[in-house]
C-alpha positions in Angstrom: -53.4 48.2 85.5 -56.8 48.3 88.0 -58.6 44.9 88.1 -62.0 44.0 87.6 -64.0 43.3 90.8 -63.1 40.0 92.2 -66.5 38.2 91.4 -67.7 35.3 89.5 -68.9 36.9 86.0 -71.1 33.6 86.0 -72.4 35.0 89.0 -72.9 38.0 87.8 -74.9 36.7 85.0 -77.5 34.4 87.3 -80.8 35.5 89.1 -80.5 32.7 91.7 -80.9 33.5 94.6 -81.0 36.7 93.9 -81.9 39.3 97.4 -84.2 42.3 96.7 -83.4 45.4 98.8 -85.7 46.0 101.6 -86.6 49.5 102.6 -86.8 52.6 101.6 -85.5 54.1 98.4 -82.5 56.0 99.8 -81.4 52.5 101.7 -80.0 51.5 98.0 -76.7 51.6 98.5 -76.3 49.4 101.5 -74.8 46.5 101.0 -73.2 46.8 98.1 -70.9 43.8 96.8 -69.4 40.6 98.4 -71.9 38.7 96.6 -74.9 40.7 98.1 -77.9 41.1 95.7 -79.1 44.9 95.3 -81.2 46.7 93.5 -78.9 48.4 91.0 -77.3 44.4 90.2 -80.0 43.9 87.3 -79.3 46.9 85.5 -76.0 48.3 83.1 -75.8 51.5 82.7 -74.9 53.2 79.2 -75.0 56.7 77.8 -73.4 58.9 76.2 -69.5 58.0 77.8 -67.5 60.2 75.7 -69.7 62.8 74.1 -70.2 64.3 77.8 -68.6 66.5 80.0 -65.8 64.5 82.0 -67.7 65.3 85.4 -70.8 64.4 84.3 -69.1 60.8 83.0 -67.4 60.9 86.8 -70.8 61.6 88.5 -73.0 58.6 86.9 -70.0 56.4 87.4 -69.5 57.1 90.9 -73.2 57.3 91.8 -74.0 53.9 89.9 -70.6 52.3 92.1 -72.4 53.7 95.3 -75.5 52.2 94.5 -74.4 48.7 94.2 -74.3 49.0 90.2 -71.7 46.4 88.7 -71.7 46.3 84.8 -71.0 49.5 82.5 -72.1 49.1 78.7 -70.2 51.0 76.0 -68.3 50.3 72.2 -64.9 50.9 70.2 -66.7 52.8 68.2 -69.4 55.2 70.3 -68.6 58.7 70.4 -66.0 58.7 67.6 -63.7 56.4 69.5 -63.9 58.2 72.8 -66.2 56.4 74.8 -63.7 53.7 76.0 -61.3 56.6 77.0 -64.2 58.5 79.0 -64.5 55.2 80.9 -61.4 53.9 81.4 -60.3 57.7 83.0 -62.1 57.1 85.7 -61.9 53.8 85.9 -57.7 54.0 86.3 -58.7 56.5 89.3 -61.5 53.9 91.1 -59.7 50.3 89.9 -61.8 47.2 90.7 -65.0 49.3 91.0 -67.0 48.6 88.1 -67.0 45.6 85.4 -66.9 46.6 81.8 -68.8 45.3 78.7 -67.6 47.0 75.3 -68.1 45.9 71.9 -66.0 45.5 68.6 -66.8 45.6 65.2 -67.6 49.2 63.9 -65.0 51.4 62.9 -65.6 55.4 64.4 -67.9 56.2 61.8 -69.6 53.4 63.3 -69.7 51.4 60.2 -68.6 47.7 59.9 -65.4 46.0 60.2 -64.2 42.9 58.9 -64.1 40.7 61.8 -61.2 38.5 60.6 -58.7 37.7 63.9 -56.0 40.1 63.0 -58.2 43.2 63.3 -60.3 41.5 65.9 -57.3 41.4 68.1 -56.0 44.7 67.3 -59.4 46.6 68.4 -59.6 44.7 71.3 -55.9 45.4 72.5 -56.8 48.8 71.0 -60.1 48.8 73.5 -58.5 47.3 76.8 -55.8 50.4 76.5 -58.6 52.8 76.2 -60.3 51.0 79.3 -56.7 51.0 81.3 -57.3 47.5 82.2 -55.6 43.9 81.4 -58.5 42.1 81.0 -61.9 43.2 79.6 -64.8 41.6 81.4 -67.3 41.2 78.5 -66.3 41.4 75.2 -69.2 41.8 72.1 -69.0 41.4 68.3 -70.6 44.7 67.9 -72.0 43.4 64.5 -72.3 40.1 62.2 -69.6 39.6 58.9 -71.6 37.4 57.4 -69.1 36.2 55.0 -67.4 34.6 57.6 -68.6 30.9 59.1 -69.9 31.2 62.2 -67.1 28.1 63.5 -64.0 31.2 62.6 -65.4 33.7 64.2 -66.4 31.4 67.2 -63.2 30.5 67.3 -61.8 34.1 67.2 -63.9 34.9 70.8 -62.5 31.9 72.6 -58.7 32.6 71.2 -59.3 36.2 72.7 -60.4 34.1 76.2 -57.6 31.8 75.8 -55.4 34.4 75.3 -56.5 36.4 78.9 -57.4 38.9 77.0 -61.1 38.8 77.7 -62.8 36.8 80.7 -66.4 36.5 78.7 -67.6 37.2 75.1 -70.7 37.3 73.1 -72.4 39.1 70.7 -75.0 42.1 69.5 -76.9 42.3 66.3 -76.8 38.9 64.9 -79.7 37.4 63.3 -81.2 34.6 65.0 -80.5 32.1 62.2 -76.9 32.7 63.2 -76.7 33.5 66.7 -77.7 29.4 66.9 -75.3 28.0 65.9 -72.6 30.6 67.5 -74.2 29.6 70.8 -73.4 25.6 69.5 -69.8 26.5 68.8 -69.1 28.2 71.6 -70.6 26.3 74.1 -69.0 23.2 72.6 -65.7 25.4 73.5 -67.1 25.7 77.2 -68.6 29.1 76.9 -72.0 30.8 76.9 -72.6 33.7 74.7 -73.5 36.8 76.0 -76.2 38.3 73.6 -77.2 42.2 73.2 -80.0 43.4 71.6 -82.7 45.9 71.7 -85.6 44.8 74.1 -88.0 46.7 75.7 -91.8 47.1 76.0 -92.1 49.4 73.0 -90.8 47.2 69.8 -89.0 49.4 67.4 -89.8 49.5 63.8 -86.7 47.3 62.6 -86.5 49.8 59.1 -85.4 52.6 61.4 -82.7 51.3 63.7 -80.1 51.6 60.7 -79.1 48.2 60.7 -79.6 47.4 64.8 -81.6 44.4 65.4 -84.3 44.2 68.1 -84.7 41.1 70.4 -87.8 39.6 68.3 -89.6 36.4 69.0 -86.8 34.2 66.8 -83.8 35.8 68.5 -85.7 35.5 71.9 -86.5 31.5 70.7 -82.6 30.8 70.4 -81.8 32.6 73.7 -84.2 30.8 75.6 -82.9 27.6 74.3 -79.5 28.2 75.1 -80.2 29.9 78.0 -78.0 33.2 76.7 -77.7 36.5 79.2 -79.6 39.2 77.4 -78.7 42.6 77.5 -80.9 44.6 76.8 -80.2 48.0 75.1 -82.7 51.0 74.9 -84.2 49.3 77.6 -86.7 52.3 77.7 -87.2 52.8 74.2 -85.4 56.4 73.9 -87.8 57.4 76.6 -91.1 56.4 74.6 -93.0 56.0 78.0 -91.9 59.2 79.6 -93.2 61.4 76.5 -96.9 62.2 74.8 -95.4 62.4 71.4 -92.8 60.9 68.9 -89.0 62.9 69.2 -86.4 63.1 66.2 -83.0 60.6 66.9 -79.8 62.9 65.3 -82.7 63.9 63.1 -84.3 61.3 61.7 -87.7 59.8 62.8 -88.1 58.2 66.1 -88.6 54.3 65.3 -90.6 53.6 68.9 -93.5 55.8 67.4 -95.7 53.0 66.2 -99.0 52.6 67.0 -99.1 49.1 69.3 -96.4 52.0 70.9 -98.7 54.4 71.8 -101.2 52.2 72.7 -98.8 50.3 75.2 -97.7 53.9 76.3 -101.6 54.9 77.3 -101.3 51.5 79.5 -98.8 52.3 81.0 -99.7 55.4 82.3 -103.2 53.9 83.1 -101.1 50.9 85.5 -98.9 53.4 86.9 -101.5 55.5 88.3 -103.2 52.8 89.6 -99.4 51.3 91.4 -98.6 54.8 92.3 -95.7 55.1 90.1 -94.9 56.6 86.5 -95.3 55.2 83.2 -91.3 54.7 82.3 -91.3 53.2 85.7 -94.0 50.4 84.8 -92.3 49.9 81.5 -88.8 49.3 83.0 -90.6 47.0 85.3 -92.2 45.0 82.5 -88.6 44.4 80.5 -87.3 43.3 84.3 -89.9 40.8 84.7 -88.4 38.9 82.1 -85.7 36.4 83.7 -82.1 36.5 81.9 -82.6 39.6 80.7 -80.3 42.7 82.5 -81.7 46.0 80.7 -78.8 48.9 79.6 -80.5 52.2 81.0 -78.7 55.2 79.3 -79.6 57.5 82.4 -77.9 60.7 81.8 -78.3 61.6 85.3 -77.7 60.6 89.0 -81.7 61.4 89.5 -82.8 59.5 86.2 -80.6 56.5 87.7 -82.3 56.8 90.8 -85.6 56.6 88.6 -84.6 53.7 86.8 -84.0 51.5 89.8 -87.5 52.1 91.2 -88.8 49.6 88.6 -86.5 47.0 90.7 -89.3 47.7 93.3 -92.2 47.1 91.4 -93.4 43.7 90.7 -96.1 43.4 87.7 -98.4 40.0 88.2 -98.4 37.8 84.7 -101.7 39.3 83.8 -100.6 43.1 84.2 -97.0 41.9 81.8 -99.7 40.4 79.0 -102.2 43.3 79.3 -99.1 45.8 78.6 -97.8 44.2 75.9 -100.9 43.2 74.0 -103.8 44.8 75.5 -105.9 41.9 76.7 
């Protein structure tokens, strides 16, 4: 089976000494890998793996490779189960290109799964066929099972690591008040948590992510003070910034349209006119300025990619970061 890319995932996961790109915009894709920083290294790249047309899976993938991209983001469970598959297809065909973080937890419906280690280990042997790879490189609880200590299913992860099954692991969607003492358990067992959550300028209303949990000031508390990677998902908040008004999600009401939203959206558009750039672009910019934190872009094309990585290029002073957030 292909193998990952032959660079430290602790690496991967660190900003020092990190090299910024010089030059123009088309320059991006020199100097891609052997441990040179570029532009693309901060971000993962999502979307909809799966529920696509195969060339249009092939095209990102390719085009985020070229660009010096390194980390792909999908689950078991997106897309009915197909997601993985979509992936690992082209992976088999490119081996060592990209890294891969997927996720277990929710069954295809997407609902949850009792994480107990039988069934853990099934999905994930499950997952690294789909993938077409030995190893997976990141490896998420895609959910909490909150009937289970924290100490078992701490111990599940590292078995899975143990096992050469997984090189890293971590979690998405845990509440704070347990994603503390994961981060204890498994750094007692020599590893730091990965953590995934929603983060972005625009802060969701938490009733309408359907059981999702944002990155909110008590999640962000414990990953500070265990110094967890954040991925950040919806990293543009469904497009918020890009749009003048609210858009339906598979039909149900879009939970970024909130009034401190709007109001951040307006500043954002009032910055980017003043940088030269557009309002998604500022907004990117904002989540990047945050250290630890690598944002998931769901970029459904090569062009929207392209567009994403500009905000790699923009560098917001403290005040301009406060003023967008909270208006003052």
């Amino acid at each position: 089976m292909p193998q990952s890319p032959p660079r430290s995932l602790d690496g991967l996961f660190e900003e020092k000494g990190e090299k910024r790109q010089k030059g123009e915009e088309g320059e991006v894709g020199q100097a891609v890998r052997e441990g040179m920083e570029t532009v693309a290294h901060r971000f993962v790249l999502g979307g909809p793996f799966g529920a696509e047309p195969t060339e249009t899976t092939a095209e990102r993938l390719a085009h985020f490779a070229d660009i010096g991209g390194l980390l792909v983001e999908t689950s078991h469970s997106y897309a009915g189960g197909r997601a993985e598959s979509a992936v690992g297809d082209w992976l088999r065909e490119h081996p060592g290109t990209l890294r891969v973080v997927t996720k277990v937890g929710h069954d295809t419906t997407g609902g949850d799964i009792p994480l107990d280690r039988d069934t853990v280990f099934e999905h994930v042997r499950s997952a690294s066929a789909n993938l077409g790879v030995d190893t997976i490189d990141v490896l998420l609880y895609h959910c909490d099972d909150p009937t289970r200590p924290v100490a078992e299913l701490a111990d599940t992860l590292v078995s899975l690591v143990a096992a050469g099954h997984v090189r890293r692991v971590g979690v998405s969607n845990w509440r704070a008040e347990r994603l503390a003492p994961l981060a204890v358990e498994l750094g007692e067992r020599g590893q730091t948590p990965v953590a995934s959550y929603q983060f972005s300028l625009a802060e969701p209303d938490p009733a309408l992510l359907e059981g999702s949990l944002h990155a909110d000031s008590a999640v962000l508390d414990v990953v500070r003070a265990h110094r967890l990677p954040l991925i950040g998902w919806s990293s543009q908040a469904r497009g918020h910034f890009a749009r003048t008004g609210p858009k339906e999600h598979h039909g149900k009401p879009d939970p970024y349209d909130t009034e401190d939203n709007r109001a951040r959206r307006l500043r954002c558009r009032e910055l980017a006119v003043e940088l030269g750039s557009l309002p998604e672009t500022v907004a990117l910019a904002w989540t990047l300025h945050h250290p630890g934190v690598w944002p998931s872009i769901g970029a459904r094309t090569t062009a929207q990619i392209d567009n994403s990585l500009r905000a790699r290029r923009l560098t917001l002073t403290e005040e301009q970061v406060r003023w967008l957030r909270d208006g003052s």
